[in-house]
C-alpha positions as CSV (number, residue, x, y, z in Angstrom):
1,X,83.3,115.7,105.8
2,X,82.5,113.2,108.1
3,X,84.5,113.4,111.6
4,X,86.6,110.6,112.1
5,X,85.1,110.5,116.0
6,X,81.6,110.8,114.4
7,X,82.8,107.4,112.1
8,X,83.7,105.8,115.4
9,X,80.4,106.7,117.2
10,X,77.8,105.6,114.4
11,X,80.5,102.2,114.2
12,X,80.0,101.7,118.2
13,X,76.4,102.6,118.5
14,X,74.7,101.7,115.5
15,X,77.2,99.3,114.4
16,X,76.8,97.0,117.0
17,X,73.0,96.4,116.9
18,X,73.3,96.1,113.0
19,X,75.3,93.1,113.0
20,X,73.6,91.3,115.8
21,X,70.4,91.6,113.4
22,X,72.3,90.6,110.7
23,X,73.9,87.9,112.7
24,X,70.2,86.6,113.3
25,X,69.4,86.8,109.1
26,X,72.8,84.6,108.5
27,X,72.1,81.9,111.2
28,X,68.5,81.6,110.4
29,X,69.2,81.8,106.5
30,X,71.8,79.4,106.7
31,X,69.9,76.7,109.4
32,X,70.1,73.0,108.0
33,X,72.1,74.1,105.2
34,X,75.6,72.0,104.4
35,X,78.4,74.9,103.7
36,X,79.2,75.1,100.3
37,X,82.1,76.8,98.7
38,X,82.2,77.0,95.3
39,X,85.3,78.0,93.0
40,X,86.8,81.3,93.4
41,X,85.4,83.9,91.1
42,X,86.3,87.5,92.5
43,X,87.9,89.0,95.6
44,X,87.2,92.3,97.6
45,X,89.4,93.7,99.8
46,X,87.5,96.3,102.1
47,X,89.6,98.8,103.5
48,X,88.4,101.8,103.9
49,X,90.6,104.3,106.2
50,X,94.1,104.1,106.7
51,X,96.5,104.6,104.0
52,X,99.3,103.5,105.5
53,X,97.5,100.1,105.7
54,X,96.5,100.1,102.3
55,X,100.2,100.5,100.9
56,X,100.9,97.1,103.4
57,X,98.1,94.7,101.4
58,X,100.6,95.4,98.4
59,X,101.5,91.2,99.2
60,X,98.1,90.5,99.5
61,X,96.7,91.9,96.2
62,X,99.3,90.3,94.3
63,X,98.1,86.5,96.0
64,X,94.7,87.9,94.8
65,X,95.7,88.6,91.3
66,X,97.4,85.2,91.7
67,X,94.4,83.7,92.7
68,X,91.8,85.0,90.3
69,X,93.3,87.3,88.0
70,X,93.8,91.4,88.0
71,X,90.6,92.0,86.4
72,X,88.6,89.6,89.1
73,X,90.5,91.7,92.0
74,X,88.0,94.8,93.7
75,X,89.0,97.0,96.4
76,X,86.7,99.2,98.4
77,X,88.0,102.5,100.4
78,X,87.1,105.8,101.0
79,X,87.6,107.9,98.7
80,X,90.3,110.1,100.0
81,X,92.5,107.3,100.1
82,X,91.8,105.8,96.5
83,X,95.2,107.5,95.1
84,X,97.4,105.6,97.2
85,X,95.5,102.4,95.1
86,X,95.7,104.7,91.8
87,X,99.3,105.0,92.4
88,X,100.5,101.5,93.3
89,X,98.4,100.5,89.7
90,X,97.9,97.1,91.2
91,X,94.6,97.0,89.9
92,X,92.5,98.7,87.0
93,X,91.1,102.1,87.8
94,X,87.2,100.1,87.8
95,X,87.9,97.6,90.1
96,X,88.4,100.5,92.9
97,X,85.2,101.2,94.5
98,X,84.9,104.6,96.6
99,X,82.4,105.5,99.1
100,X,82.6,109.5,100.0
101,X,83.0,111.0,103.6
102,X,81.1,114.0,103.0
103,X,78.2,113.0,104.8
104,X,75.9,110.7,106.4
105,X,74.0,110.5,103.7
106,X,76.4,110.5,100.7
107,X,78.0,107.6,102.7
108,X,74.9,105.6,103.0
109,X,74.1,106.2,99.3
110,X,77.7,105.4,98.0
111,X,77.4,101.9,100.2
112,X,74.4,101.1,98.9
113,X,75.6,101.7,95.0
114,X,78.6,99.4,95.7
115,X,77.2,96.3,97.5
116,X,74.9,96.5,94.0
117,X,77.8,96.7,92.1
118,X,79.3,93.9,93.6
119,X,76.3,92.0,93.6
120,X,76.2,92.6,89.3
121,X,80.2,91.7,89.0
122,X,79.5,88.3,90.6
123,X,82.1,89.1,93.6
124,X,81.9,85.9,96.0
125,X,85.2,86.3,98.1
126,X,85.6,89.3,100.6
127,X,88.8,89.9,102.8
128,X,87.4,92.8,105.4
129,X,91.3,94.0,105.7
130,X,89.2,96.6,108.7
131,X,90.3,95.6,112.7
132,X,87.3,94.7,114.3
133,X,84.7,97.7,112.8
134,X,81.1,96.4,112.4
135,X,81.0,98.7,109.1
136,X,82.6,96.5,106.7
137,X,82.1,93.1,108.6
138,X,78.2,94.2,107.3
139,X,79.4,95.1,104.2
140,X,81.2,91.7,104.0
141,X,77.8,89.8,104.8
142,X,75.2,91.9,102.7
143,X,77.7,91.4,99.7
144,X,76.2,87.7,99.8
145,X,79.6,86.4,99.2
146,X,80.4,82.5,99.8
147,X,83.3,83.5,100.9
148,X,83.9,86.3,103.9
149,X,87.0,86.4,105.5
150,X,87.6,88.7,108.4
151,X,88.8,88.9,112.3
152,X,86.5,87.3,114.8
153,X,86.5,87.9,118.5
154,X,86.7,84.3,120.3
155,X,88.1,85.4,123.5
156,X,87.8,88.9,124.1
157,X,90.3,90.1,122.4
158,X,88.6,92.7,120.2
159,X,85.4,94.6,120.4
160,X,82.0,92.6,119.1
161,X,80.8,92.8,115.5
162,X,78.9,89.5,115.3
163,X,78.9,86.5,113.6
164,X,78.9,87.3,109.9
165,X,82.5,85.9,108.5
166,X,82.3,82.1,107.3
167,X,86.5,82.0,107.8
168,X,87.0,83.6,110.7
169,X,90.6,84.6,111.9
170,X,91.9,85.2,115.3
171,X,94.0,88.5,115.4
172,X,97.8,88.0,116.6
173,X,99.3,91.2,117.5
174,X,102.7,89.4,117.0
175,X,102.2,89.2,112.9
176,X,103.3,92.3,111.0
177,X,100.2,94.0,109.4
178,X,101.6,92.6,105.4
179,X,102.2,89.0,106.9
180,X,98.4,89.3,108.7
181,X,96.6,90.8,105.2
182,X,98.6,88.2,103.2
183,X,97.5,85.3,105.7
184,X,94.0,86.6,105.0
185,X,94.3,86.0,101.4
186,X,95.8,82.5,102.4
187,X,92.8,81.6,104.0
188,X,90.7,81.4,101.0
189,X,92.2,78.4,100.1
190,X,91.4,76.3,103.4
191,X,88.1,75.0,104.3
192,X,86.3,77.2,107.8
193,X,87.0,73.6,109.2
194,X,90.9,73.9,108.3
195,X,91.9,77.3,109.6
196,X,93.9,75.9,112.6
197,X,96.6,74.5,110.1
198,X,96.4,77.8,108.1
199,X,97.1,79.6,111.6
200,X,100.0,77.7,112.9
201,X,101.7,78.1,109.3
202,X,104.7,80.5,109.2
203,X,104.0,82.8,105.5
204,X,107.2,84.0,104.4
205,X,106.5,87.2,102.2
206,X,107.9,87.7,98.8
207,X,108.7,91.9,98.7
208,X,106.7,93.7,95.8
209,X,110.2,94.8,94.9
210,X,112.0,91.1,94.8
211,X,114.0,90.4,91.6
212,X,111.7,89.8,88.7
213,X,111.6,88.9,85.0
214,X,110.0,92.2,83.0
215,X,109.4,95.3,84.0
216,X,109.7,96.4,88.1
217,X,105.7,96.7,89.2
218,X,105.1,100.5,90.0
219,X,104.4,99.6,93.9
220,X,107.7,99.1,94.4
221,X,108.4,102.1,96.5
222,X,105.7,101.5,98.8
223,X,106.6,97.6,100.0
């Protein structure tokens, strides 16, 4: 398996000079064009390491699933951490897209396979849940979604991964990781231009295991 220091490496080094290019493809492919955003049709949430995190987008899925529907809800991760998704049964078994850690190559193959996938499932909303990794901010872009949303260094206060995120969120250490992932979601709703409102607005979470008609959701012990 893949080291987590050799992730972190291939992230810095080859991460970077990925998304500048790609940075380049998005300005140049998108020069003279008014922004369009269409309805809402699918949403992926990319988070691949961290199960801890994971269990915290519990909030966030269900604004998803709000959104657009369980079925039109994806989530990409690695695939040692797909049980904690398997186990919160948020979403149908499908809709969970793993990419494997047993090498460099497996992990190319299995990222290639997906952003096809997505491509034939008509995805056009991704939520990169990652901090600042130029992995899945390149996965967000090559996706071709209208809709990418994702942190965005503005003042230095994260490490560069480009410009490839059309709502681009500043990161406040102050939020609590659910309230950030469920302000993430939020910002589908608001127009690029619109995102200072969306940031000054105070999102007061509803627990996964707040008082509800029918039966408890299965993710309860995890909120």
């Amino acid at each position: 398996m893949t080291s987590v220091n050799s992730i972190r490496w291939i992230d810095r080094w080859i991460g970077i000079p990925v998304c500048f290019v790609l940075t380049g493809v998005r300005r140049l492919t998108e020069l003279g064009k008014h922004p369009h955003m269409p309805r809402l049709r699918a949403v992926l949430f990319v988070k691949l390491a961290e199960q801890g995190s994971t269990v915290l987008a519990c909030a966030a899925i269900r604004r998803a699933i709000d959104l657009v529907g369980r079925n039109n809800v994806y989530f990409l991760v690695f695939e040692e951490n797909r049980f904690i998704l398997d186990v919160m049964a948020l979403l149908p078994r499908e809709n969970v897209l793993v990419i494997r850690r047993d090498n460099l190559f497996a992990a190319a193959l299995d990222t290639v396979r997906a952003i096809r996938s997505l491509y034939k499932r008509r995805i056009n909303a991704v939520i990169d849940f990652e901090f600042f990794a130029r992995f899945s901010a390149a996965i967000s872009f090559l996706t071709g979604s209208d809709y990418r949303v994702g942190f965005h260094s503005t003042g230095g206060e994260g490490p560069y991964r480009g410009d490839l995120m059309t709502h681009r969120l500043r990161y406040n250490p102050y939020l609590h990781t659910a309230e950030t992932f469920r302000l993430m979601v939020e910002a589908l709703t608001y127009a690029p231009t619109d995102l200072i409102r969306l940031e000054q607005k105070w999102l007061k979470l509803k627990p996964c295991f707040a008082k509800r008609r029918g039966p408890r959701p299965r993710c309860r012990s995890f909120c």
